[in-house]
N, C-alpha and C positions, 0 to 999 in steps of 0.2 A: 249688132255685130260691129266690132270695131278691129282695125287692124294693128297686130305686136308687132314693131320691129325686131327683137327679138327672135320670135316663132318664125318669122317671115310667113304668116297665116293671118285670118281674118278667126279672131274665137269671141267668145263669149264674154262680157267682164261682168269680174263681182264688185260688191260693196257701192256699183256707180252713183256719182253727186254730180250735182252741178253746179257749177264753179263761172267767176267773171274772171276771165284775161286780163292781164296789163292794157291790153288795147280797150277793155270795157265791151270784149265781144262775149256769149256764154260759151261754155263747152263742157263736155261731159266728160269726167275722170274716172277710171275704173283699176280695176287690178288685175293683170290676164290670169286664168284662171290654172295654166299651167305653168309658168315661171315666173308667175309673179312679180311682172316689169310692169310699171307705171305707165295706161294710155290716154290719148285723148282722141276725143271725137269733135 
């Protein structure tokens, strides 16, 4: 579960990878699953 800002809700994301930050921290990137805003975990 990750949270849209967007939605202002916690939903489910699709297509998620995972991905290195500029800082070299990991984090998980997804697609919300109803509007379709870019999130990170």
């Amino acid at each position: 579960m990750m949270y849209c800002v967007k939605c202002r809700a916690k939903r489910e994301g699709k297509d998620a990878q995972a991905v290195t930050m500029k800082n070299g921290k990991m984090a998980t990137k997804a697609v919300c699953e109803v509007c379709g805003t870019t999130m990170f975990k």
